[in-house]
C-alpha atoms as one frame of an Amber mdcrd trajectory, in Angstrom:
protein
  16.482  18.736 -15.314  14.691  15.713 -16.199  15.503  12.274 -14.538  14.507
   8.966 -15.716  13.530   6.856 -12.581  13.557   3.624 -11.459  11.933   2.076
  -8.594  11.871  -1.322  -6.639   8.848  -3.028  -6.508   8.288  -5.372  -3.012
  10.301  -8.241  -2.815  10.028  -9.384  -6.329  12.951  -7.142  -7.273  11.417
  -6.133 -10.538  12.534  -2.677 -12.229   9.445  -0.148 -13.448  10.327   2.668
 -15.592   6.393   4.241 -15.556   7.347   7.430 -13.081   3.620   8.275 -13.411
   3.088   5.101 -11.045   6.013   5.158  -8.956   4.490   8.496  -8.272   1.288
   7.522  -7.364   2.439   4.530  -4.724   5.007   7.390  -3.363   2.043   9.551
  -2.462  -0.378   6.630  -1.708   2.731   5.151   0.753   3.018   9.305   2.377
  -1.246   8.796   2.881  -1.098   5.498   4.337   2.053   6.895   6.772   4.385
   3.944   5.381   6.680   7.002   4.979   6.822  10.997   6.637   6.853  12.552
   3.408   7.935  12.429  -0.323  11.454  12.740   0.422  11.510   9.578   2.289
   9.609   8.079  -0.191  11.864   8.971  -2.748  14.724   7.886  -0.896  13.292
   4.508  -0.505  11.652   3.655  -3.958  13.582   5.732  -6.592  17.134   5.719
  -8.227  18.389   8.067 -10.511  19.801   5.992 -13.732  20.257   8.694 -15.958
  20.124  12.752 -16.496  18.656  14.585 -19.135  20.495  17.933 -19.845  19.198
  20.527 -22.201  20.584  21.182 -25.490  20.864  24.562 -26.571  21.283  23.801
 -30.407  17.612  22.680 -30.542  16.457  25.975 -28.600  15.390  27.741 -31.613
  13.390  24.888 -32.718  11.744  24.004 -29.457  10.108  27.211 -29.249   8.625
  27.102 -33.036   7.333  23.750 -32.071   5.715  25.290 -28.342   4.656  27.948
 -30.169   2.223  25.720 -32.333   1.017  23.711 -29.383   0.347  27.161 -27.902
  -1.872  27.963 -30.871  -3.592  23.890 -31.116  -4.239  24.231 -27.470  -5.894
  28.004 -27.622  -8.052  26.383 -30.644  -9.103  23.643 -28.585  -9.252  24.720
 -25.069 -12.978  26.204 -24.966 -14.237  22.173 -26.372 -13.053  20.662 -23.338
């Protein structure tokens, strides 16, 4: 399952759809002890707006497309 999250920033009440960040002041918030753990965190600075269910029509065609990153990202992997 894939959720598309929301979070409250401070006072200014603003909405931020970038999970990537929310995640990142969860775990700096758990460091600093603002909260116990990432459950509290969550529970304070995320809302679920929306779920994303799979679709089993497209099955077939998301593992042809997997199976070409597979074979770009062997190609690749030893430049990195």
């Amino acid at each position: 399952m894939i959720l598309t999250l929301e979070a409250e920033l401070g006072s200014m009440g603003k909405r931020e759809s970038g999970t990537g960040t929310v995640g990142s002041a969860m775990l700096t918030g758990v460091a600093m002890g603002v909260f116990r753990d990432l459950e509290e965190a969550a529970s304070k600075m995320i809302e679920k707006t929306m779920t994303y269910e799979p679709r089993p029509r497209y099955h077939e065609k998301y593992l042809e497309v997997y199976g070409r990153y597979e074979k770009v990202y062997d190609a690749v992997r030893g430049l990195v």
